[in-house]
C-alpha positions in Angstrom: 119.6 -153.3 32.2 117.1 -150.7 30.8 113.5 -150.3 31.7 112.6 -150.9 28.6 114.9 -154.3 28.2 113.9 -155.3 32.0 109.6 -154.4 30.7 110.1 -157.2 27.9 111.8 -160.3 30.1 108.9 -160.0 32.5 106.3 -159.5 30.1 107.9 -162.6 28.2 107.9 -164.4 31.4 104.3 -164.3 32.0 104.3 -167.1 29.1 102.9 -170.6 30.6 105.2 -172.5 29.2 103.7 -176.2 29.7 100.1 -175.2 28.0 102.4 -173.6 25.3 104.1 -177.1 24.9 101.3 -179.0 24.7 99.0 -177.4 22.4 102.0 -176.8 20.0 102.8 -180.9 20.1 99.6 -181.9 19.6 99.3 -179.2 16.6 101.7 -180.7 15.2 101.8 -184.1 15.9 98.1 -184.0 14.7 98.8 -182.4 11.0 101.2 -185.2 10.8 98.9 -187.5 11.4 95.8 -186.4 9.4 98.4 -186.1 6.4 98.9 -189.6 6.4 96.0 -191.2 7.7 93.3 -189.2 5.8 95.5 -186.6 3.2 97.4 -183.2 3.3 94.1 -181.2 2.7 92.6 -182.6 6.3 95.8 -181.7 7.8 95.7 -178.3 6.1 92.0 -177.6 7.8 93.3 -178.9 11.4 96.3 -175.7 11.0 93.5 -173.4 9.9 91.4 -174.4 12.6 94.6 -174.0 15.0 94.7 -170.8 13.2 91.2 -169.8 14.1 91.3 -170.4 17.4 94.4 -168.2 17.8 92.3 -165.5 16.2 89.5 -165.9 18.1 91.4 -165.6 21.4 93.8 -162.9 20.6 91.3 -160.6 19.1 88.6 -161.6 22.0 86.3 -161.7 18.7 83.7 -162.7 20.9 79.8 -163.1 19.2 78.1 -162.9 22.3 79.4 -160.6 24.4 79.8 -157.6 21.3 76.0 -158.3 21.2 75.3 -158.5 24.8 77.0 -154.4 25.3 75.2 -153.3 22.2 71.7 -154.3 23.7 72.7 -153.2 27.1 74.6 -150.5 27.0 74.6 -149.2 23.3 78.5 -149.7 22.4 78.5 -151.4 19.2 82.4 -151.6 18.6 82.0 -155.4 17.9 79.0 -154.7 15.7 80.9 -152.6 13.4 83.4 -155.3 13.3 81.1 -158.2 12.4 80.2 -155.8 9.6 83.2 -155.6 8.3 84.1 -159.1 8.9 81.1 -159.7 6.5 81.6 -156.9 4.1 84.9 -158.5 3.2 83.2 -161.7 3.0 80.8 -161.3 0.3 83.6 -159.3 -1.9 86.0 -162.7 -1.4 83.0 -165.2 -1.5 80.5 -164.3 -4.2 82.5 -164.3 -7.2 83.7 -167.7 -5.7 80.1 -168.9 -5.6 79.0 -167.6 -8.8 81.7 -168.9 -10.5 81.0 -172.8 -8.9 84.7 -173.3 -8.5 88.1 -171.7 -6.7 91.6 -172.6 -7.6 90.4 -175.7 -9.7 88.1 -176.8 -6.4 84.4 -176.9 -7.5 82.6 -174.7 -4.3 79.6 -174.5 -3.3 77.7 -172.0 -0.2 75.8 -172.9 2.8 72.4 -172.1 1.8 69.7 -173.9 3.5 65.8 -173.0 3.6 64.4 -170.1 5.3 61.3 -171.1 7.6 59.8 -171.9 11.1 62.7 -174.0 12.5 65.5 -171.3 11.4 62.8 -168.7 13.7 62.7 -171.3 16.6 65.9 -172.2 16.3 68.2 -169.4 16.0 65.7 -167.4 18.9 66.7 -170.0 21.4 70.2 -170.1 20.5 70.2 -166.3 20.7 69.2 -166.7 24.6 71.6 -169.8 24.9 74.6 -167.3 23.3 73.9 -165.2 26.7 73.0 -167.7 29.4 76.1 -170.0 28.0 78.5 -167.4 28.2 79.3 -168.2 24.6 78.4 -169.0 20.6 79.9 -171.9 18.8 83.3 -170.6 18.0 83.0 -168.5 21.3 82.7 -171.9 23.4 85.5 -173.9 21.4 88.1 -170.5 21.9 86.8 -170.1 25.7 87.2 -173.9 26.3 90.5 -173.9 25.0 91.5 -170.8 26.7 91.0 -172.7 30.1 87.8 -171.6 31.0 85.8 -174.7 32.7 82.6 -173.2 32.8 82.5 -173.7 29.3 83.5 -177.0 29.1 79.8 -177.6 31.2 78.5 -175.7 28.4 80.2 -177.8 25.8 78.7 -180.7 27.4 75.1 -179.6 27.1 75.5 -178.1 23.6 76.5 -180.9 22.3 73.7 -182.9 24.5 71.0 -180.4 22.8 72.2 -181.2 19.4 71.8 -184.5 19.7 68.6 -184.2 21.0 68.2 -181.3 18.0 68.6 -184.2 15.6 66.1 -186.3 17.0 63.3 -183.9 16.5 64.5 -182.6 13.1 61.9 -184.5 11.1 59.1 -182.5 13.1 60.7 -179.0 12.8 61.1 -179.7 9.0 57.6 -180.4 8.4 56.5 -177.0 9.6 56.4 -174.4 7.1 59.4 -173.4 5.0 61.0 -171.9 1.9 63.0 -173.3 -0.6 67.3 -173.0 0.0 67.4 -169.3 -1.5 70.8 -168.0 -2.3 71.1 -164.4 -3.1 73.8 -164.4 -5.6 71.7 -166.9 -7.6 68.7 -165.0 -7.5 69.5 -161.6 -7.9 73.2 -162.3 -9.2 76.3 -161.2 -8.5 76.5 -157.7 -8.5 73.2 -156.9 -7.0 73.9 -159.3 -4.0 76.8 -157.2 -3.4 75.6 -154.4 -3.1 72.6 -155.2 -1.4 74.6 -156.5 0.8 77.1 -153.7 1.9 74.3 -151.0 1.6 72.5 -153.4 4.5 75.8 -153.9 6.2 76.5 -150.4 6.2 73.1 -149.2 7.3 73.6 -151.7 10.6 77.3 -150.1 11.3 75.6 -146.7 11.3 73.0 -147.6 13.3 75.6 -149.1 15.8 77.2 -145.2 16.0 73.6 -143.5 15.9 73.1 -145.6 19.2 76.2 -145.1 20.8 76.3 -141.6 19.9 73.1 -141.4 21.5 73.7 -143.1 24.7 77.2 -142.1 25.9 77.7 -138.6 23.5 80.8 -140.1 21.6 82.0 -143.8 20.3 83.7 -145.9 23.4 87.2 -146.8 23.2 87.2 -150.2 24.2 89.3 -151.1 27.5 92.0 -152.8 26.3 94.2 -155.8 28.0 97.9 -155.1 28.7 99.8 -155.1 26.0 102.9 -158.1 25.6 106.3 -156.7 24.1 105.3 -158.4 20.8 101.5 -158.4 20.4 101.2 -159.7 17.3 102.6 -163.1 18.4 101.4 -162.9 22.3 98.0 -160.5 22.0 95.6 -158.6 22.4 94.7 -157.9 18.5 92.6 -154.9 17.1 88.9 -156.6 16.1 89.6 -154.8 12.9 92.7 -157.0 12.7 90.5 -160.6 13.9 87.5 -159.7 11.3 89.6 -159.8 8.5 91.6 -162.9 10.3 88.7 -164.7 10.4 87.7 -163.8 6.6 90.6 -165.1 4.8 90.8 -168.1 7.2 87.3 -169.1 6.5 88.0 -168.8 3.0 90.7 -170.6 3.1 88.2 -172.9 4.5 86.7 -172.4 1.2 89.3 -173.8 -1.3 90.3 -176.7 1.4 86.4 -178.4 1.6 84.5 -176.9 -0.8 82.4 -175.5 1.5 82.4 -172.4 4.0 83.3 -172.5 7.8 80.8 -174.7 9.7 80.7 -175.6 13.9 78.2 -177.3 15.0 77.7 -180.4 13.1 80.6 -181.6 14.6 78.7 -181.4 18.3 75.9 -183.3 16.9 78.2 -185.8 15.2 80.5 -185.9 18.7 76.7 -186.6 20.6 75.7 -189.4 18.3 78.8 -191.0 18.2 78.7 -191.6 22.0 75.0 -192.1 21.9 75.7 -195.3 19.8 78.2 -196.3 22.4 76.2 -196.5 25.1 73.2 -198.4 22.7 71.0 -195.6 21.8 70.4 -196.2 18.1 70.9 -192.7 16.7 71.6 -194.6 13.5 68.1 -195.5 12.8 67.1 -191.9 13.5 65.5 -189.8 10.6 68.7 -187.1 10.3 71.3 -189.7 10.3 69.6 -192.0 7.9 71.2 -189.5 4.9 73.8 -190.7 2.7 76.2 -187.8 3.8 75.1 -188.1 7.8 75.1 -191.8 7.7 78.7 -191.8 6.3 80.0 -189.5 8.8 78.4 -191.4 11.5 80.2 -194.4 10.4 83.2 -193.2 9.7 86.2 -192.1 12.3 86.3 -188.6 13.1 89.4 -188.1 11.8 87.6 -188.1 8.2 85.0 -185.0 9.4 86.3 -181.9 8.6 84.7 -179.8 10.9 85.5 -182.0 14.0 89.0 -181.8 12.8 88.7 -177.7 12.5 86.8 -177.5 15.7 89.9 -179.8 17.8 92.2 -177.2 15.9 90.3 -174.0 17.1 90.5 -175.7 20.6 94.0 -176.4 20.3 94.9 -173.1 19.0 92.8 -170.9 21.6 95.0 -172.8 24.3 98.0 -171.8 22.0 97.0 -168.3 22.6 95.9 -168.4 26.3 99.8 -169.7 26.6 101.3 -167.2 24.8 99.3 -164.4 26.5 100.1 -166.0 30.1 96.5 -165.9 30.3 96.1 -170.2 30.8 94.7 -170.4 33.9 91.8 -172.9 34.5 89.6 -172.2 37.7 87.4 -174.9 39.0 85.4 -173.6 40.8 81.8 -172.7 39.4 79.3 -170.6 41.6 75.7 -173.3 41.4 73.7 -170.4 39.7 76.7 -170.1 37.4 76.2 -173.6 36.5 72.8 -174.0 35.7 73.0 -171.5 33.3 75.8 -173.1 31.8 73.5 -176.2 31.3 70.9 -174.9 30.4 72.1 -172.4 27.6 74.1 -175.5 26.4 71.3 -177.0 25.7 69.8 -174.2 24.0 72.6 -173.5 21.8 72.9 -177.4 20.9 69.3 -177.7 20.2 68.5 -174.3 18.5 71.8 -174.8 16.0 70.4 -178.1 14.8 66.9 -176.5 14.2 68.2 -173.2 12.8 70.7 -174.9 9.7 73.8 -173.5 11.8 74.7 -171.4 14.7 77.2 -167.8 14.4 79.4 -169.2 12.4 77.3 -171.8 10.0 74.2 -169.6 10.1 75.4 -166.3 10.2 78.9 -165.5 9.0 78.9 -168.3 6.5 75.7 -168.4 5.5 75.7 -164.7 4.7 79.1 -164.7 3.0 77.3 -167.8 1.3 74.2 -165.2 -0.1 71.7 -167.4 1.5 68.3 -165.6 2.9 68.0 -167.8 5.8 71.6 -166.5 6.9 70.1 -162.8 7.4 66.5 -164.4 9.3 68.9 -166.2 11.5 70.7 -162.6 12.5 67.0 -161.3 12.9 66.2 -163.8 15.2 68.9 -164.9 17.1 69.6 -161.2 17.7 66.4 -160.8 19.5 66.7 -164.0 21.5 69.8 -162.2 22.5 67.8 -159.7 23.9 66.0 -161.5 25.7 68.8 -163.7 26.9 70.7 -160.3 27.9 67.6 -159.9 30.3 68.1 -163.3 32.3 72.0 -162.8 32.6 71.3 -161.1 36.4 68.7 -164.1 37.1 71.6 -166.1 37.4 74.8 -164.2 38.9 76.2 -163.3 35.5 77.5 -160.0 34.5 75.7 -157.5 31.9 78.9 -154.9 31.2 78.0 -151.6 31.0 80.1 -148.2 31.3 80.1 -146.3 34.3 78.4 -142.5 33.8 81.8 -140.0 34.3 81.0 -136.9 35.6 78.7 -135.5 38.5 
């Protein structure tokens, strides 16, 4: 047998084959189900979010962490890549938007108001990103890739958001603008290029910085490479933006409405709230004709929960196929806490903010609404500062070791 031939069997072998099994049954005994229990289109979502979740892992298209080296250590690889992610966006979702309907499916963006509780809000979930060890999407992936510590953190986000809910009629007193959507206001051309010229300016800044700090752009390490790693992993992040762009607009022409995450924690938290006798149904924020329904109703019939189960499902796909499932249980104590507490940060601040990374940022920028771009402001900075109280509590800030004498 050749090198070569004798490379691929082990590499193949490094497959865990009972994860793999798993997730792929309950992929597909879960389509199956939505189809007939609530229709084809729910079942449709629960593939994309499958889909999602492989993306997510095999491109490591992590939020949090592409931020985290860009603050600490000036590489701005993922950066560029969010850029692109949203570059693409605008071009697929604008004319979508503007035109109120795609493929016969009347469409509308996630544009919610600009104010005091998206500042709040997205500046704590900015330090909960980094104390977490995750974002929304970056959680679900993670937790299905085996990682326990942020199944803790899934816990406590979805705690925060309940609690998030609870206070919402306070934080949407306070001073705020009206729902402003770009492509509206200025209209459709303008809001594209206003757009890329922005999203270009931040790429370049990304390589004046990098340029700056280490003399050249980084090549990012890479993970070993399978014999087939379009089907086992690691992807380019040029490869996962774009992924992630026609999946969320497939999204899109499924619900009507952009990629979303966090609801689903907040529905998830008030759920079991009810069934241990709080009355979260009385509550301010679930008294809404859409939140009331979706309180009431199984959650089978959400479409986000059902996406968010699918990225789950799909991230352990991934893991699987990368030979990379490998759950460890034990968490070091200060390890912990700041898994608990950034949960709670993330749960609370997504509530407050109109969305998290994905909700907030990639789809309400793709969506042209303003309180899309002060989210980015503001979470980015909480980042920051959350970047700052990773070493408080045993948890790494990656940088590149100086070459050279």
């Amino acid at each position: 047998m050749s090198d070569t031939a004798s490379s691929s069997l082990r590499l193949r072998a490094d497959i865990n084959p009972k994860p793999l099994g798993v997730a792929l049954l309950l992929i597909v005994l879960g389509a199956c189900y939505l189809a007939q229990a609530v229709g084809v289109n729910q079942a449709a979502l629960y593939v994309v979010g499958a889909l999602l979740g492989i993306t997510l892992y095999h491109a490591a298209f992590g939020f949090t962490s592409a931020w985290r080296v860009f603050i600490a250590d000036g590489r701005g690889d993922g950066l560029r890549a969010q850029m692109l992610m949203l570059a693409v966006g605008v071009a697929l979702f604008f004319p979508a938007l503007s035109a109120g309907t795609l493929f016969g499916t009347p469409v509308a963006g996630l544009v919610s108001p600009a104010g005091t509780s998206v500042i709040f809000g997205a500046f704590i979930f900015g330090i909960g990103m980094q104390l977490g060890g995750g974002c929304a999407s970056g959680t679900l992936y993670t937790v299905g890739g085996g990682s326990t510590r942020m199944i803790i953190t899934l816990i406590a986000f979805i705690v925060g958001s309940v609690i998030g809910t609870a206070h919402m009629p306070f934080w949407t007193s306070l001073p705020q603008l009206q729902p402003i959507s770009l492509v509206t206001s200025l209209g459709l051309v303008p809001a594209l290029a206003l757009n890329w010229i922005v999203f270009a300016l931040i790429a370049g800044i990304t390589v004046w910085v990098e340029k700056r700090r280490h003399g050249k752009l980084i090549t990012p390490a890479l993970r070993p490479a399978h014999a087939s790693p379009w089907l086992h992993g690691p992807w380019p992040l040029v490869a996962g933006a774009i992924a992630l762009v026609v999946l969320n607009f497939a999204t899109l022409a499924l619900s009507g409405r952009p990629w979303g995450v966090t609801s689903a924690f907040a529905l998830w938290g008030a759920k079991a709230a009810s069934a241990i006798g709080i009355d979260t149904a009385s509550w301010a924020y679930w008294s809404t004709k859409a939140n009331a329904a979706a309180l009431a109703a199984p959650i089978t019939q959400d479409k986000t929960s059902v996406m968010d189960i699918g990225i789950v499902l799909g991230a352990m796909l991934a893991a699987a196929l990368a030979g990379r499932y490998a759950p460890v249980w034990r968490i070091p104590r200060r390890s912990l806490i700041a898994a608990i507490v950034g949960g709670l940060l993330l749960g609370y601040g997504a509530r407050l903010a109109y969305g998290c990374n994905i909700g907030a940022y990639f789809s309400g920028i793709v969506s042209g609404s303003l309180h899309g771009w002060l989210w980015l402001v503001c979470a980015f900075l909480g980042n920051v500062v959350g970047t700052r109280l990773r070493p408080w509590f045993g948890l790494e800030v990656e940088k590149v070791k100086p070459t050279g004498c």
